[in-house]
Structure formats: structure tokens, C-alpha cells
OpenMM code with the backbone's topology and positions (N, CA, C; nanometers):
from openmm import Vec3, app, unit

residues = "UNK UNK UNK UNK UNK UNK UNK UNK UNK UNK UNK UNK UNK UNK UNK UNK UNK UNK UNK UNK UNK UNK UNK UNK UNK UNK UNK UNK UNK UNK UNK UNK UNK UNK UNK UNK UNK UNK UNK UNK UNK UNK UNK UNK UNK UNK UNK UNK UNK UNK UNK UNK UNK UNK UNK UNK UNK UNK UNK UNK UNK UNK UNK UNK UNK UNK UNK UNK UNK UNK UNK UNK UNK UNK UNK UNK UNK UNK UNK UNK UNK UNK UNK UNK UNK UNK UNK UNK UNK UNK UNK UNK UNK UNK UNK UNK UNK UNK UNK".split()
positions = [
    Vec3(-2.8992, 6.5690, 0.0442),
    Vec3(-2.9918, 6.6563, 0.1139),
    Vec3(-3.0609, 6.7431, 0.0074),
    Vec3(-3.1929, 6.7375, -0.0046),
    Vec3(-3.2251, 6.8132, -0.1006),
    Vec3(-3.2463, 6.9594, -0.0514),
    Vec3(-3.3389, 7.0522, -0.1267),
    Vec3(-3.3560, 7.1941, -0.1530),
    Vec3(-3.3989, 7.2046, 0.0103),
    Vec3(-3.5286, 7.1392, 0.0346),
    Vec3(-3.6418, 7.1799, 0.1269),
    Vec3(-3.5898, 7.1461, 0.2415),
    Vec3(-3.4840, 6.9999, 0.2875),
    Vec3(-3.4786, 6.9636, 0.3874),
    Vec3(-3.2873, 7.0522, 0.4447),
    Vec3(-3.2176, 7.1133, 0.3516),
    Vec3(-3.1200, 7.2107, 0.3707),
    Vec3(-3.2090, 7.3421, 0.3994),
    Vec3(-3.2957, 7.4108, 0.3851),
    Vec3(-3.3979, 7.5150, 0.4221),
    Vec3(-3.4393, 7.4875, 0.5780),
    Vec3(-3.4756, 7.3811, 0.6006),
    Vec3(-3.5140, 7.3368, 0.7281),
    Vec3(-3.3796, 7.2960, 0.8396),
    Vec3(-3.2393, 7.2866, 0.8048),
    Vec3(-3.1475, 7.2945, 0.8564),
    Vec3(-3.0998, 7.4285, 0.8714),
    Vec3(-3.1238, 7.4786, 0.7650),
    Vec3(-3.0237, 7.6594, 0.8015),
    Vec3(-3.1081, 7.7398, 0.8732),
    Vec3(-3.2619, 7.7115, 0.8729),
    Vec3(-3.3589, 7.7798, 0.9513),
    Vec3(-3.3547, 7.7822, 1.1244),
    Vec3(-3.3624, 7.6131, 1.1494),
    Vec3(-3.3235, 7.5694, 1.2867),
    Vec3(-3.2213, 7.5901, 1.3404),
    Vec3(-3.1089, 7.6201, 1.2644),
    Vec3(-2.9616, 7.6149, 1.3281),
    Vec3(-2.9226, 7.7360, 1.3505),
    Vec3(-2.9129, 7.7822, 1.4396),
    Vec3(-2.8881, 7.9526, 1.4448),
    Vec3(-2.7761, 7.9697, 1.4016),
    Vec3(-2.6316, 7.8877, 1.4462),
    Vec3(-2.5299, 7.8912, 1.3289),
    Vec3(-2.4881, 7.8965, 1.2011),
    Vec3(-2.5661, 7.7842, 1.1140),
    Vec3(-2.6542, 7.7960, 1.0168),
    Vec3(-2.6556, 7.8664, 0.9749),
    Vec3(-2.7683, 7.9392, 1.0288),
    Vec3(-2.8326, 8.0515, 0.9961),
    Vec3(-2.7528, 8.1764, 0.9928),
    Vec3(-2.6754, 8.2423, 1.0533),
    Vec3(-2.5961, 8.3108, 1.1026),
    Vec3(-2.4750, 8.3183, 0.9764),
    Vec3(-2.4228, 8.1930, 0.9082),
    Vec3(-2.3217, 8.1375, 0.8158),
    Vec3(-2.4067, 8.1772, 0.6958),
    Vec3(-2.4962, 8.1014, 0.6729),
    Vec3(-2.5648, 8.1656, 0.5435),
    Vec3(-2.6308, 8.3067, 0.5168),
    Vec3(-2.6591, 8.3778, 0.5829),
    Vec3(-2.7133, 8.5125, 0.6099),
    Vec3(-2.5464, 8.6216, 0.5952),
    Vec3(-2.4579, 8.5511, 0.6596),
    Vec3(-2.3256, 8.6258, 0.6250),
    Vec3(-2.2877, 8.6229, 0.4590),
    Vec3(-2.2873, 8.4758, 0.4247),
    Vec3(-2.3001, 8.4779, 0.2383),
    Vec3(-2.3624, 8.5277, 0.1839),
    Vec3(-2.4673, 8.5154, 0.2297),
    Vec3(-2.5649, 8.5911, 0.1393),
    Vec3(-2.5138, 8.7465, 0.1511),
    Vec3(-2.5167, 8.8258, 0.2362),
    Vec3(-2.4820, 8.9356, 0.2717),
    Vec3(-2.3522, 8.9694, 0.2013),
    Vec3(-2.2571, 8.8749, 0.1980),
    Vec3(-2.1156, 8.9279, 0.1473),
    Vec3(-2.1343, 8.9202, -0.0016),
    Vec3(-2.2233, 8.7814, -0.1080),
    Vec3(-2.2308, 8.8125, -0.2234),
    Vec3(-2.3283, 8.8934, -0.2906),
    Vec3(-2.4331, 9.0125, -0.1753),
    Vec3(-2.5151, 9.0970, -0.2188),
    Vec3(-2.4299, 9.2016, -0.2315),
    Vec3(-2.3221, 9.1862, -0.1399),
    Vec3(-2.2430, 9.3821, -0.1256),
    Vec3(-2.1441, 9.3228, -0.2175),
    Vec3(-2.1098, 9.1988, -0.2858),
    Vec3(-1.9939, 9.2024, -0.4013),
    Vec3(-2.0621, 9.2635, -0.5052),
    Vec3(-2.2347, 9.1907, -0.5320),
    Vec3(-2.2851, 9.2123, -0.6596),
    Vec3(-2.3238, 9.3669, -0.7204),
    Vec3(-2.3598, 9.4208, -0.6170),
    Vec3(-2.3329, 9.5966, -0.6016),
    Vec3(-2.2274, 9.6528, -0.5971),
    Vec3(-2.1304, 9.5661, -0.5243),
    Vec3(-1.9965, 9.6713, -0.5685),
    Vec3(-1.9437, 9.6478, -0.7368),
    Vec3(-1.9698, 9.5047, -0.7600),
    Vec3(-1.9286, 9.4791, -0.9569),
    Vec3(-2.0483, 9.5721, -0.9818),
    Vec3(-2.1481, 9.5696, -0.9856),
    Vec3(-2.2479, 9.6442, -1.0784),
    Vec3(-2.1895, 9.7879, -1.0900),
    Vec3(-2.1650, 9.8727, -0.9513),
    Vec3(-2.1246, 9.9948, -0.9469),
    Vec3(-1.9952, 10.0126, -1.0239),
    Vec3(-1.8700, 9.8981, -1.0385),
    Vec3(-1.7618, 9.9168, -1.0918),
    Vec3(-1.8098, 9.9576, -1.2655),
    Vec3(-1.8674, 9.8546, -1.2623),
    Vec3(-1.9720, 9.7951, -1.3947),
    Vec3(-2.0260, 9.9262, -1.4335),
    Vec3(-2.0840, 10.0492, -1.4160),
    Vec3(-2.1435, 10.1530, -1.4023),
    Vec3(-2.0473, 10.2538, -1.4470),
    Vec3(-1.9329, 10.2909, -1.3455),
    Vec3(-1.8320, 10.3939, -1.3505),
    Vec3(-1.6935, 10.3325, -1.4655),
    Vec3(-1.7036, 10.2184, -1.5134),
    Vec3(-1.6099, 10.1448, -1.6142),
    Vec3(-1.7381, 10.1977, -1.7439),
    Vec3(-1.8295, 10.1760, -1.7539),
    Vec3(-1.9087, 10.2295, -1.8785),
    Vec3(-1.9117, 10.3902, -1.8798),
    Vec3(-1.9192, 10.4640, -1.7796),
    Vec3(-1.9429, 10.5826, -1.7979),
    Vec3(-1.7602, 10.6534, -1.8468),
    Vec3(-1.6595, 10.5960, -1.7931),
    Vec3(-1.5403, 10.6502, -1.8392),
    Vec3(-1.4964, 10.6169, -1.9597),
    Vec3(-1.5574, 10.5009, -2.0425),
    Vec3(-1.5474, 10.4354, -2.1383),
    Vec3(-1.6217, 10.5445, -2.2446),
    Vec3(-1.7900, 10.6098, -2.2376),
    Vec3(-1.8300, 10.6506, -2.3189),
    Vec3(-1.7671, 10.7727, -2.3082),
    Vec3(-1.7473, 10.8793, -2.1694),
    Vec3(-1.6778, 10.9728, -2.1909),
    Vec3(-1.5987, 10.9712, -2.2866),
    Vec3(-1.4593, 10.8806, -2.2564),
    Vec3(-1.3215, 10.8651, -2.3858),
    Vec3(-1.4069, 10.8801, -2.5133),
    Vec3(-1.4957, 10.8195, -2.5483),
    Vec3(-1.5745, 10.8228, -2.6498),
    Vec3(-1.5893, 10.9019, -2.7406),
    Vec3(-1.6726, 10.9570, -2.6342),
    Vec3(-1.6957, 11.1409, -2.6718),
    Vec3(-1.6200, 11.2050, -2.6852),
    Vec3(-1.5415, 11.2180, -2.6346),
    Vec3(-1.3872, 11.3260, -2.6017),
    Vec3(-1.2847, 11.2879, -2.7652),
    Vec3(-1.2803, 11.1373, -2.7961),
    Vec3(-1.2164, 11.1228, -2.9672),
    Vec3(-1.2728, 11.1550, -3.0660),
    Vec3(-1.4623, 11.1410, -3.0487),
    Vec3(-1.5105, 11.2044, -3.1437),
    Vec3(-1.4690, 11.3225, -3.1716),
    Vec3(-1.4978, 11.4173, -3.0210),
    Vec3(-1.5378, 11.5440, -3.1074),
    Vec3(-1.3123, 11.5966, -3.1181),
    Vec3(-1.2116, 11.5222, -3.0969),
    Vec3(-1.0946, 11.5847, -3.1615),
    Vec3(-1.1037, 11.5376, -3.2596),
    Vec3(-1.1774, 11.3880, -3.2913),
    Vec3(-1.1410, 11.3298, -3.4919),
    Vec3(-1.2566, 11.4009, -3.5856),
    Vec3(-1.3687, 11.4838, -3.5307),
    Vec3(-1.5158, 11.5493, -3.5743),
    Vec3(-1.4422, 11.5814, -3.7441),
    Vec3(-1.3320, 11.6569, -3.7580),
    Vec3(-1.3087, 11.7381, -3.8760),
    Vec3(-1.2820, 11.6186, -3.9505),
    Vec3(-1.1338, 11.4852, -3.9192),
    Vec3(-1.1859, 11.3488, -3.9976),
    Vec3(-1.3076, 11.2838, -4.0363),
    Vec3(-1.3948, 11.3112, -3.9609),
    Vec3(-1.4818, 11.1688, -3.9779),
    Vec3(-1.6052, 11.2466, -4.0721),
    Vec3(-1.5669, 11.4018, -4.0433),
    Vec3(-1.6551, 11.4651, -4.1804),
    Vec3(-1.5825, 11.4304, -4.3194),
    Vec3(-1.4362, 11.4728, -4.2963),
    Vec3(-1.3976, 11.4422, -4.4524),
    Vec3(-1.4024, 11.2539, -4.5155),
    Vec3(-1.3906, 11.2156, -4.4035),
    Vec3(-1.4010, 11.0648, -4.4345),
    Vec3(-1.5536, 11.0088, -4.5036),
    Vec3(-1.6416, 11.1072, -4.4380),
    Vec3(-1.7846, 11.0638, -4.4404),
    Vec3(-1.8394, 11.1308, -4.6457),
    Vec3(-1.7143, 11.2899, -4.6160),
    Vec3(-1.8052, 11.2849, -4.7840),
    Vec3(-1.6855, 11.2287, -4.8609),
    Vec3(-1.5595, 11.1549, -4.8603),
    Vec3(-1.5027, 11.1374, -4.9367),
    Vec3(-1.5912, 10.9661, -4.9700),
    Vec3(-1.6675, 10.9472, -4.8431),
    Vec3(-1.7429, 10.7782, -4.8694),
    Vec3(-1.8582, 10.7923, -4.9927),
    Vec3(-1.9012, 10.9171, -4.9558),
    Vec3(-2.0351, 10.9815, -5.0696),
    Vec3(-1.9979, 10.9680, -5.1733),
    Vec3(-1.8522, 11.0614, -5.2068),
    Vec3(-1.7999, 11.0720, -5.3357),
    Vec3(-1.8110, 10.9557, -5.3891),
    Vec3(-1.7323, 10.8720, -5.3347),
    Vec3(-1.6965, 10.7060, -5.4042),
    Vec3(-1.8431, 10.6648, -5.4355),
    Vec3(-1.8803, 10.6714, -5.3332),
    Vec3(-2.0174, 10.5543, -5.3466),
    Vec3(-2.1344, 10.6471, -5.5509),
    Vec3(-2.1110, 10.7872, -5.5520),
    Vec3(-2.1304, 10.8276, -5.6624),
    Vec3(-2.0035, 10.8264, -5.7858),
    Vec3(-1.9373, 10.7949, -5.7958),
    Vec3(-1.8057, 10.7214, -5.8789),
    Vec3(-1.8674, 10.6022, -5.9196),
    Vec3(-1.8899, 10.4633, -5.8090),
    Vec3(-1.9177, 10.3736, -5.8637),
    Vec3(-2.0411, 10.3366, -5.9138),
    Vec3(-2.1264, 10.4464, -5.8696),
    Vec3(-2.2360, 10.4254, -5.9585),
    Vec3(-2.2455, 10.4930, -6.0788),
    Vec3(-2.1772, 10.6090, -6.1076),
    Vec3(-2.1493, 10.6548, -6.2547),
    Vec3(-2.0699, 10.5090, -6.3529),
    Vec3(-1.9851, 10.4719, -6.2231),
    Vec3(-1.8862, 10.3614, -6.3528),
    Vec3(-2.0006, 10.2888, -6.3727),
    Vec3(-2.0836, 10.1815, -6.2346),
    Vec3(-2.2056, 10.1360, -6.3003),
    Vec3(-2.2735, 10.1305, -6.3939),
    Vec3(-2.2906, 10.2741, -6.4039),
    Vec3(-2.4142, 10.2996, -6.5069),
    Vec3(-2.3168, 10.3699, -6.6784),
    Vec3(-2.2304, 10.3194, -6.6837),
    Vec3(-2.1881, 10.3503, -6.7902),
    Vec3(-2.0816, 10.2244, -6.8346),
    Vec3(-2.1426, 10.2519, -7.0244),
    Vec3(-2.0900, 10.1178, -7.0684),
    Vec3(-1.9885, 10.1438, -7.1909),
    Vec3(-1.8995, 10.0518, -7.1944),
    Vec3(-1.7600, 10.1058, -7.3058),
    Vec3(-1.8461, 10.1318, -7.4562),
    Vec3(-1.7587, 10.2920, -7.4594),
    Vec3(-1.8022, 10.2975, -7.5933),
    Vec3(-1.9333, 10.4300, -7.5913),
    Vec3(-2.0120, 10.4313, -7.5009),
    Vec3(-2.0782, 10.5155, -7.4972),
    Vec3(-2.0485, 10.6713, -7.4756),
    Vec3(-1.9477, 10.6909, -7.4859),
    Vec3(-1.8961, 10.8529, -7.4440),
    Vec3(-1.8816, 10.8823, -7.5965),
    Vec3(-1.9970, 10.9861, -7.6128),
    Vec3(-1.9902, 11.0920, -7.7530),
    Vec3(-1.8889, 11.2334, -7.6998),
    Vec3(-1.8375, 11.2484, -7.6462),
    Vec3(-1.7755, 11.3595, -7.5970),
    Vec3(-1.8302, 11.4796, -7.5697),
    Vec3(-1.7881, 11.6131, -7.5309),
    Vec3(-1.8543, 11.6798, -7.4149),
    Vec3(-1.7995, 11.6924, -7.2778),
    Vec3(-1.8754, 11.7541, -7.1727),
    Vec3(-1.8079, 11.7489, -7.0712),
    Vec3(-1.8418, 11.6375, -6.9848),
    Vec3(-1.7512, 11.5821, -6.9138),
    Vec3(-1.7524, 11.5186, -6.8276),
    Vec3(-1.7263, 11.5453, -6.6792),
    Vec3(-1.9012, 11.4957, -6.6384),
    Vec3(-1.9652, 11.5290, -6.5218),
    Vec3(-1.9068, 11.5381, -6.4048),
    Vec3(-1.7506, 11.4383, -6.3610),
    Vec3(-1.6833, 11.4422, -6.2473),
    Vec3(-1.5622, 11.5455, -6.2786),
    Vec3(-1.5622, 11.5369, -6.4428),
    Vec3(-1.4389, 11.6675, -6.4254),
    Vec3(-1.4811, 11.8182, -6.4155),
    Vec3(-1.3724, 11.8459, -6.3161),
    Vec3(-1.4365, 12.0363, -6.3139),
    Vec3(-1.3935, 12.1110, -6.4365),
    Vec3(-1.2592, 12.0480, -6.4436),
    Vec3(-1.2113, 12.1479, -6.5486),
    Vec3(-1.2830, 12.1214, -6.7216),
    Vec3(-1.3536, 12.0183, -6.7225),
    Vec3(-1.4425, 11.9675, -6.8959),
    Vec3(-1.3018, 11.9787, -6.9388),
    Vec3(-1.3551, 12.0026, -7.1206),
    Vec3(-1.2665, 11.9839, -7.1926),
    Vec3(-1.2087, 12.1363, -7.2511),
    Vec3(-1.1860, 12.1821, -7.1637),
    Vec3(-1.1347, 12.3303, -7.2624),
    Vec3(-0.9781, 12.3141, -7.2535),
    Vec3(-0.9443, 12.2127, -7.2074),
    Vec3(-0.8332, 12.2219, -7.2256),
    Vec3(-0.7594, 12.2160, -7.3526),
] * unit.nanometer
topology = app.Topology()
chain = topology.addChain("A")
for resn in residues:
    res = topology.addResidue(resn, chain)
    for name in ("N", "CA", "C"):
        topology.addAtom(name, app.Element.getBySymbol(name[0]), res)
């Protein structure tokens, strides 16, 4: 039975009709009730979200400049080649050389 001539059966048949209009009806109020679950499952999800940020806020600052630091480490090691240190202070140490 194809598309057009099942259209022309569920139309005529008030039973039919009656059967498919109930499906339809029951998988419109499923697809709204998943969407809505779908909705209130994302919104409790980003809450938690929010709520770990801001207790880990003081980590994810020290994490964020200890990433800076490094990322300027390896570009000092980068940019420096054996042998080139005439002595003086050195730029990552605080204390130089007075020791």
C-alpha cells in the first residue's frame, strides 16, 4: 500500500482515523514532554556548572597564571642556547646573584 492510497484509507475510515489521530497525539505530547525533560536536564546541568566554577574560581586563577608562567619558561628555554650566559642576573630568578 503505498503513501497516497494509506492517506485515503485513514481519511475514510473513521476508525482509522480516530487510531491514527490518537498516535499522532500520543507521539506529539511524548515529543514535548522529552524536549521539556531535555530543557530542565540542560538547565540543572549548567546550573552545577556554575555553582563548581565559582567554588574552584580561586583554582582555576592559580592554574590559569601558573599556565602563563610555563608557557614564558619555555619560551625563555626556547630562545636560549648552551653557552650563551655571560653572567649577571637572571631574569626568572628573584633573588639574582647576590648570593
Amino acid at each position: 500500500m503505498g503513501e497516497e492510497e494509506l492517506a485515503a484509507f485513514i481519511t475514510a475510515d473513521p476508525l482509522a482515523w480516530r487510531i491514527w489521530m490518537s498516535g499522532y497525539e500520543t507521539g506529539l505530547a511524548q515529543g514535548h514532554h522529552d524536549e521539556k525533560t531535555g530543557m530542565d536536564s540542560l538547565a540543572d546541568l549548567t546550573a552545577r556548572r556554575q555553582l563548581i566554577l565559582q567554588d574552584c574560581e580561586r583554582h582555576i586563577r592559580a592554574e590559569l597564571a601558573n599556565t602563563f608562567t610555563m608557557a614564558e619558561v619555555r619560551r625563555a628555554r626556547a630562545s636560549t642556547v648552551s653557552g650563551s650566559y655571560r653572567g649577571g642576573p637572571v631574569p626568572w630568578d628573584s633573588k639574582g646573584t647576590d648570593e
